[in-house]
KEKE-3310 file (N, C-alpha, C; in steps of 0.2 Angstrom, whole numbers, plus 5000, padded with zeros to 4 digits):
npx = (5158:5145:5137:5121:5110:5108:5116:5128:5122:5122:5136:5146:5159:5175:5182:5169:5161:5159:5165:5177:5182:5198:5204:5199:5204:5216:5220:5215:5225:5237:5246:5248:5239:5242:5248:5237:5231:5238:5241:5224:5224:5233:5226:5212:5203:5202:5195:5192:5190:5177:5168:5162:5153:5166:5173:5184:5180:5184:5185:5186:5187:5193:5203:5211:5214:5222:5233:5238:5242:5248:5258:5274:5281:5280)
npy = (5053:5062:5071:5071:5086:5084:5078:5087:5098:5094:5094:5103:5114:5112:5122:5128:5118:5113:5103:5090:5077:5063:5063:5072:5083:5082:5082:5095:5105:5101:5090:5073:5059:5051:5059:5069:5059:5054:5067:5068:5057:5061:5072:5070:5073:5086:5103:5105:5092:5081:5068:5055:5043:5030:5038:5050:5071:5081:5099:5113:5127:5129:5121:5124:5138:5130:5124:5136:5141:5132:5124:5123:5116:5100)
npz = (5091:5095:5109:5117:5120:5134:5139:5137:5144:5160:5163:5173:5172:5180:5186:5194:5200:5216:5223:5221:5212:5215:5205:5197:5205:5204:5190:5189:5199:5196:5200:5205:5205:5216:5225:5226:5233:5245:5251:5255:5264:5273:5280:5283:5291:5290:5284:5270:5263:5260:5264:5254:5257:5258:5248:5245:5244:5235:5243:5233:5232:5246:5247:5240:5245:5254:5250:5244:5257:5266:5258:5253:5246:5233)
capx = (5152:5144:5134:5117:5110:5107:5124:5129:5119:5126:5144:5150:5169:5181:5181:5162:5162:5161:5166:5182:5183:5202:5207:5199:5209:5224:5222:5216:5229:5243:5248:5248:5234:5245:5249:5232:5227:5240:5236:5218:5227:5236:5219:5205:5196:5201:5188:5193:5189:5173:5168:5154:5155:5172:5177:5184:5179:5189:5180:5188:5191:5195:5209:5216:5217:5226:5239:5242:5246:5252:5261:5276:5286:5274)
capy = (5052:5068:5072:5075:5092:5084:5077:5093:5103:5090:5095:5107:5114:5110:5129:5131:5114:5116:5095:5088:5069:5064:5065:5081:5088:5081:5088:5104:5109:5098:5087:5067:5058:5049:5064:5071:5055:5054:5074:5065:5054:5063:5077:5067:5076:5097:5107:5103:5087:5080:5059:5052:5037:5029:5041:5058:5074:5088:5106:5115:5130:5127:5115:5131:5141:5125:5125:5143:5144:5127:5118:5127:5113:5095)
capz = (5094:5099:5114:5116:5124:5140:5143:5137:5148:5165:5160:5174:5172:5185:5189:5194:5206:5222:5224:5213:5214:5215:5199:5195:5207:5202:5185:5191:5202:5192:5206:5203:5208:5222:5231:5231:5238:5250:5256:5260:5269:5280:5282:5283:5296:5287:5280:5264:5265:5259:5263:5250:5260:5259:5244:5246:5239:5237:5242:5227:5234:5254:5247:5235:5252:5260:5246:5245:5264:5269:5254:5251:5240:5231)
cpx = (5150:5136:5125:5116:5109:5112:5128:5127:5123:5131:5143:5159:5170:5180:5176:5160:5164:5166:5172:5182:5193:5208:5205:5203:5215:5226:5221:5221:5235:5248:5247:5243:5236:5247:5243:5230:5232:5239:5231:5223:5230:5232:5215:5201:5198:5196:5188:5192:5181:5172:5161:5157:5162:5178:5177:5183:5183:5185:5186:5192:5194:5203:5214:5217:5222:5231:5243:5246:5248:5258:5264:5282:5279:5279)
cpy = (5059:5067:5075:5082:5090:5080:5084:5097:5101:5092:5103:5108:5115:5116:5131:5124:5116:5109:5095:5082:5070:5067:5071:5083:5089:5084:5095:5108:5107:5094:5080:5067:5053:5053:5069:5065:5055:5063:5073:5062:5057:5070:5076:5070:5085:5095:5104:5095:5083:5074:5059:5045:5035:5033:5049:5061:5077:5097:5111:5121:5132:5125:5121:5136:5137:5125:5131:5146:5140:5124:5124:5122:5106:5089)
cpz = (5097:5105:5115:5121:5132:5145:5144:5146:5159:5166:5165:5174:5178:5188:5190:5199:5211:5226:5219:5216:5214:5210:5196:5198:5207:5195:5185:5192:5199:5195:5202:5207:5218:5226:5231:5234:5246:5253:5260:5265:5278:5283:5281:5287:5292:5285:5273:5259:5262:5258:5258:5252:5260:5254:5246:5240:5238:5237:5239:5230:5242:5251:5242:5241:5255:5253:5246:5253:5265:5264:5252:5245:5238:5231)
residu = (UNK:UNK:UNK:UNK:UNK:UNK:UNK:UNK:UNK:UNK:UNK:UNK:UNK:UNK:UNK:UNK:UNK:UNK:UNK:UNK:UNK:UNK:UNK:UNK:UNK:UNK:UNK:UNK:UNK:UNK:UNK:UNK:UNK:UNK:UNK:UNK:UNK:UNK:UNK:UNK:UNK:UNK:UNK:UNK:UNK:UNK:UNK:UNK:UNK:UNK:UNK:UNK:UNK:UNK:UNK:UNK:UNK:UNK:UNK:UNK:UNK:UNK:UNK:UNK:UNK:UNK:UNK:UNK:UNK:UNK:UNK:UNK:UNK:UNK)
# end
């Protein structure tokens, strides 16, 4: 099946988001999906943090600062 040019065009990469659902950023950063949800869990009010109603986002690079200085084991 191929795509036409305006799903194409739709199509931001992972690295150019300023948003990643949970599963983006469990692929991204290479984390399971259960410990980035539990991270939300237990920093729902950080910066990094993003509600779209009851779902969280993840501000892509905030949470690449909050890895690099807080998370020193996964």
């Amino acid at each position: 099946m191929t795509k036409t040019a305006q799903e194409e065009k739709l199509q931001i990469p992972w690295w150019n988001k300023y948003t990643l659902s949970v599963q983006e950023a469990a692929e991204y950063f290479g984390f399971s999906d259960k410990k980035i949800r539990k991270i939300v869990e237990e920093h729902e009010n950080d910066k990094f943090i993003l509600w779209n109603g009851t779902r969280p986002r993840i501000k892509r690079q905030l949470f690449e600062k909050f890895v690099d200085e807080k998370l020193t084991a996964i």
